[in-house]
N, C-alpha and C positions, 0 to 999 in steps of 0.2 A: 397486565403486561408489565414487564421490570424494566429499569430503565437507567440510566446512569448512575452511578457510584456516587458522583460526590458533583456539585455544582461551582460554580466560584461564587465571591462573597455577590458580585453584583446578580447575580441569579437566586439565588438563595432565599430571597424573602417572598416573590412574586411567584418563582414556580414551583412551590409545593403545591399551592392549589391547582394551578395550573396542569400538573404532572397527575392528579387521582380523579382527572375527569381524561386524559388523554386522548386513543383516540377512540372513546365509545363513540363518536360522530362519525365514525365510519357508518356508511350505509351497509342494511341487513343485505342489498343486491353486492355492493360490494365486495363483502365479507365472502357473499358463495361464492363468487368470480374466483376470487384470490384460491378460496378453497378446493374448486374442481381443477385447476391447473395444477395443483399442489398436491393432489390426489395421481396426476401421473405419476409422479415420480414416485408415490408412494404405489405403486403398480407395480413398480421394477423390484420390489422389497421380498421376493419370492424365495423359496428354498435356495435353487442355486443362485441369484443374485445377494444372499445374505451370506453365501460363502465366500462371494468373491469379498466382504468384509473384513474378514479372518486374514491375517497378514502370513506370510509362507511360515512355513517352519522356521524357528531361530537355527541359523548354523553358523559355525566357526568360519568367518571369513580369511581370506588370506594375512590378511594385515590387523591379525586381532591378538597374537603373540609373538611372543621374544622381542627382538629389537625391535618390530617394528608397533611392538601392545601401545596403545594409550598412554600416555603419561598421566592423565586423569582418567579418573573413572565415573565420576561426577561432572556435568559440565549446566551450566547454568546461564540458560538463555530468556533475555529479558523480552516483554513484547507487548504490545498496545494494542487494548480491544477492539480488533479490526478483524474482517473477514481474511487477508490475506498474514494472518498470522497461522494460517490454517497448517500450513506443512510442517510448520517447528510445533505445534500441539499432537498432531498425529504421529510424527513422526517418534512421540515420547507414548503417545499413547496405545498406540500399535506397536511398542515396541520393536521399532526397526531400531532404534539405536541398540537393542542389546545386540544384536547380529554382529556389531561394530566394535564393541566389546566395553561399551558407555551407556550411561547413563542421563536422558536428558532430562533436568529441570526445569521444568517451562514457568518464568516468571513474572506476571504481570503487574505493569509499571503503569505509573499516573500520567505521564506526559512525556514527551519526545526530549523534552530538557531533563529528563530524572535519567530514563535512557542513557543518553550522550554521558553526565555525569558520573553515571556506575560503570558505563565501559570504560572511562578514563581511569578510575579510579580502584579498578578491579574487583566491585562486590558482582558483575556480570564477568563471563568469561566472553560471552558473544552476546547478541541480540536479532529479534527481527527489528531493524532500523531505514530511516529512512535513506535510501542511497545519496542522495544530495549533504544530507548530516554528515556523512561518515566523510564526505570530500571536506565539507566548512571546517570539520573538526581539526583535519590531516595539515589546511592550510593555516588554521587560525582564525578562520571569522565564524561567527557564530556559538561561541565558547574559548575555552581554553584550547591551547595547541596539543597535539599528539598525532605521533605516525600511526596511523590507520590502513585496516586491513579489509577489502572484499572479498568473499569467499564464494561467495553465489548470490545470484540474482533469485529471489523466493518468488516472484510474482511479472506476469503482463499485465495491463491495463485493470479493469473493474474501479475504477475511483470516479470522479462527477464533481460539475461545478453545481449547485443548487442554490437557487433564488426564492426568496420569501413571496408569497403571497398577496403579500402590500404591494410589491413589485408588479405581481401578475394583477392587481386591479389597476396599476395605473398602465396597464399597457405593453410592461416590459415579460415578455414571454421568450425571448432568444438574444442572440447579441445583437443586430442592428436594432432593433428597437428598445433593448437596454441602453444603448451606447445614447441614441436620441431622447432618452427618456435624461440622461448623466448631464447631457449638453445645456439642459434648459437650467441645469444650475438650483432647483429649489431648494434642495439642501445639500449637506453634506451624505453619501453614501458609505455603507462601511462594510468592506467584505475579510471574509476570518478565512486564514489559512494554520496549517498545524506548525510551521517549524520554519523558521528565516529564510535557512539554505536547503529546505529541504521539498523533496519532490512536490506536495502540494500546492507552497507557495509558486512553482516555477510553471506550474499546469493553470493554475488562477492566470497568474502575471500573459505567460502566452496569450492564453484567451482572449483574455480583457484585451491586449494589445492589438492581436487581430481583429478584435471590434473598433479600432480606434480611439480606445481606451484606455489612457495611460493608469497604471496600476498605482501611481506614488504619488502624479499629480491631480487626477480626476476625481480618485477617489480615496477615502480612509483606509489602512491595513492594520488589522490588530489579529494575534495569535491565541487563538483556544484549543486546549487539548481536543485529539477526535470525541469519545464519548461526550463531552458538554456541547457540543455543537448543540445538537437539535435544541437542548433547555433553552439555549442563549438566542436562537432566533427564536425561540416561542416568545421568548419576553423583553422581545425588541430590538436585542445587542447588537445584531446585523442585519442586512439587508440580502446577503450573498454567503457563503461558502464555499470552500471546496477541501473532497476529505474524502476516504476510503469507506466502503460499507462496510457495515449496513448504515450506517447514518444515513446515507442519500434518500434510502426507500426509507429510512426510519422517517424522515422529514413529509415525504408524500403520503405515509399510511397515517402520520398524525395530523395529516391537514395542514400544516403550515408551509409547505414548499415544496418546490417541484425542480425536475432535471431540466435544465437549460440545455446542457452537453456533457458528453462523457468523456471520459480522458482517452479513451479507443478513439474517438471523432477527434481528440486533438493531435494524436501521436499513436495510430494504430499498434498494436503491440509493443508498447513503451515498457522501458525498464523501470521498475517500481522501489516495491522492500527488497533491502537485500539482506542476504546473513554476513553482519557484520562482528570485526571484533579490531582490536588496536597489532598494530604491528611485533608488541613485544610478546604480546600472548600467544600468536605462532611462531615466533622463533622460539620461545618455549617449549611450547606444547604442537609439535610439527603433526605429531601422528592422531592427535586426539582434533585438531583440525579439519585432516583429514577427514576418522571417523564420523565427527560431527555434520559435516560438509555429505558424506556418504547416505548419512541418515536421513537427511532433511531430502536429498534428490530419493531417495526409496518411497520416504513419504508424498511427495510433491508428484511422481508417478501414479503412484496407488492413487489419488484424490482424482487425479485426471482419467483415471481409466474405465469410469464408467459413471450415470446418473447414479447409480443407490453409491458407489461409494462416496461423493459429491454429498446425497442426502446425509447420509451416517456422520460426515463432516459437519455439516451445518447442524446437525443434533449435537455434535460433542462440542461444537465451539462456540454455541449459544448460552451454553449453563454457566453457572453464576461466576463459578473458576477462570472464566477466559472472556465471552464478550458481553454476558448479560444482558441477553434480549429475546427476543423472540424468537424460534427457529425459521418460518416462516418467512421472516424479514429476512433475514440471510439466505436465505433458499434460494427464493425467486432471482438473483440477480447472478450470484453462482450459478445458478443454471442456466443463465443467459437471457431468463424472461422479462423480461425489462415492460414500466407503464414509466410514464414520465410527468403522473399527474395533473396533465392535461387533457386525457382524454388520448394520449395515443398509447399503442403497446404494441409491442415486437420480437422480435427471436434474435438476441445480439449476436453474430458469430464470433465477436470477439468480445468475448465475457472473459472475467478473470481466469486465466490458465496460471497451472503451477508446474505443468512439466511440458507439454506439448509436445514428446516426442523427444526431449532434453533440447529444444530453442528457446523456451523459456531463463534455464539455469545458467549460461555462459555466462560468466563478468566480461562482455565486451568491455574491450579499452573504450571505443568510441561509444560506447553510451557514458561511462564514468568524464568525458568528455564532453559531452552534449549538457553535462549541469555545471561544470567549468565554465562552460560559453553563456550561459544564465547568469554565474554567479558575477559574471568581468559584464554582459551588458547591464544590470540594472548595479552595476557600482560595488556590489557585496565584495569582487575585487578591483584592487586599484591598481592594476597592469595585468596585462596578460601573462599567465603563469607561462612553465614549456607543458602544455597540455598532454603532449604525449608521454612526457617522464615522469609526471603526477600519474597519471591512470596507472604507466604499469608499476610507479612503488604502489599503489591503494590496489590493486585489483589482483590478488592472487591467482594467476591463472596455473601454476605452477600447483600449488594446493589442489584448485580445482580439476586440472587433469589427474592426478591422483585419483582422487575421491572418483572422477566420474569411471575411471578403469576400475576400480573394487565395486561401483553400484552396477557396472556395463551398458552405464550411457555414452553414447554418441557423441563426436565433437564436432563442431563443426571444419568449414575450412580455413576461416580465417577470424583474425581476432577482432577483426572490427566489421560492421555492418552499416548499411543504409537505410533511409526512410524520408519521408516524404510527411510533412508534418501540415497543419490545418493552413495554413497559409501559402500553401503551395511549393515553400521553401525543403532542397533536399539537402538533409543532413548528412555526411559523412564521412564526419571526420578527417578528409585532406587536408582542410585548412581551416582551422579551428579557430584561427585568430581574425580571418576575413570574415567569417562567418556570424563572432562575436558583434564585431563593427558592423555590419551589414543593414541591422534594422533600424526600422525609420523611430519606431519609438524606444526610448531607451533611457539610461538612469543619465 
């Protein structure tokens, strides 16, 4: 099995050995489990289901010459070995972008801080990024400042808080009995999120808090890029996670840790990756925005629109090019088949979706919102910004109705939405600043 790229220095000595016995400790009953479920899907892989693979005919769209052609023709999107990188790899690799009359270069980056850095910096023209990043960025915390741009929302749900092993022997199996397990004080605990202001750490910090677990004062927080996750709790670095797959199931099919809870169970259909880039790069490049924007919802369609095109995803975004692992580990949770290495397993209905119909793709205002109100309770900011003037300079929905008339997706009716998140609390955006102030644990 392959497995991460690169480790940090404190991993480095302990799991090489660690990494070339992996998880041959899977049980042989195991292994056929995994593999008769996995066989469905390889069922769908028939003459006509291997056509619906095959992307339409390339054609001359309306918005692909004269004034309105591209400004570029090359565009260069950066992204981090995650299963919800999935629509911007196909989207280049299905060549929906040529339709659009671009080219996309799908680039993969070491970490969520290399990211930020190259969009600021212009060696990216966009990225799959974490939508919280692109707010920290826009305001100044979390890096250097710059006006930042959303262009679509790439992903719902599919991410997971996961807990080591050590945890589950001493009793802590979910959050109340994590939370009791915190209380007793034995040691210090340390849970790893990918990026400051960015959507992981804000789906940890919830959790934790809804267990009555302050995230800043109970426990440790330290940031490791997604791929090193699994190495770093093999060899002790943390205790906790929380990160996007495949890591999660990467964690339970190596034996070292299992699903406490999913980010669906904390914020049903939450807004996740978006495609991001900086403010100047579309006032530049209006039309190749667009294009760009056009490609990725073509792609993000096509992945949702059937289990084999789903599989064929998980085949092309496993190879060494993009997420480097196993195909299998990526399958099962994109398809919604969820075990949670306890011994239970289930049919999630809200597994990661990348188009659902185009409700996935909108830049709501009020979700660009909803990680403002994160960033002002645990202190990242230090007054309450005007939450609604932030969203709509960062959330191009102007772009986005473009692009979604040239792809002929759906809009909705309104620019902001509602939800109802693990603590019973409903989000919506009216009052963003009550909302902030509201909870009992906070920075």
């Amino acid at each position: 099995m392959k497995h991460e790229d690169s480790l940090p220095p404190t991993a480095l000595a302990e799991s090489s050995a660690e990494l070339s016995v992996e998880s041959s400790v899977e049980s042989s009953a195991d292994a056929q489990k995994r593999r008769n479920f996995l066989r469905q899907g390889a069922t769908l892989m028939t003459g006509a289901a291997l056509m619906g693979m095959v992307p339409p005919g390339i054609r001359s769209a309306a918005w692909a010459a004269g004034s309105d052609a591209p400004e570029k023709k090359e565009v260069r999107i950066g992204f981090i070995p995650l299963t919800d990188c999935s629509s911007v790899v196909m989207a280049a690799v299905n060549k929906f972008d040529e339709k659009y009359g671009i080219k996309i270069i799908a680039s993969k980056e070491a970490s969520w801080a290399a990211v930020r850095d190259k969009l600021v910096n212009g060696e990216l023209d966009a990225a799959h990024v974490l939508y919280g990043l692109v707010y920290g960025v826009h305001l100044g915390i979390g890096g250097p400042k710059k006006d930042m741009a959303v262009l679509m929302s790439l992903n719902n749900n599919g991410q997971a808080v996961t807990l080591s092993n050590q945890l589950k022997d001493k009793g802590a199996i979910n959050g109340p009995s994590l939370a009791k397990l915190i209380a007793k004080k034995e040691r210090e605990y340390t849970f790893a999120q990918t990026f400051p202001t960015g959507t992981h750490a804000m789906w940890l910090y919830y959790w934790l808090a809804a267990q009555g677990i302050d995230p800043f004062k109970d426990v440790k927080n330290i940031v490791v890029p997604p791929p090193q996750m699994v190495a770093n709790m093999r060899v002790g670095n943390m205790d906790g996670f929380c990160v996007g797959e495949p890591w999660n199931n990467r964690a339970i099919i190596d034996k070292i840790g299992f699903t406490a809870a999913t980010t669906q169970d904390i914020w049903t259909d939450h807004p996740e990756k978006v495609l991001g880039t900086t403010a100047d790069w579309v006032a530049k490049n209006p039309n190749t925005a667009r294009a760009m924007t056009a490609a990725v919802l073509d792609a993000g369609r096509w992945i949702d629109a059937s289990l084999a095109n789903r599989r064929f995803t998980a085949e092309t975004v496993a190879q060494k090019a993009y997420i480097n692992t196993d195909m299998d580990v990526i399958l099962e949770r994109m398809l919604g088949r969820y075990s949670n290495g306890l011994g239970k397993t289930w049919d999630d209905k809200n597994h990661m979706k990348f188009f659902n119909d185009g409700a996935v793709n909108f830049p709501y205002l009020s979700d660009g919102m909803w990680f403002l109100t994160q960033h002002r309770r645990w202190g990242l900011l230090k007054s309450d910004p005007d939450y609604l003037a932030v969203a709509k300079q960062i959330n191009r929905i102007d772009v986005y109705k473009q692009a979604a008339a040239a792809a002929k997706v759906a809009l909705p009716k309104s620019d902001m939405r509602s939800s109802k998140l693990i603590d019973g609390v409903l989000w919506d955006g009216k009052d963003p600043k009550k909302y902030a102030a509201s909870f009992k644990i906070h920075a």
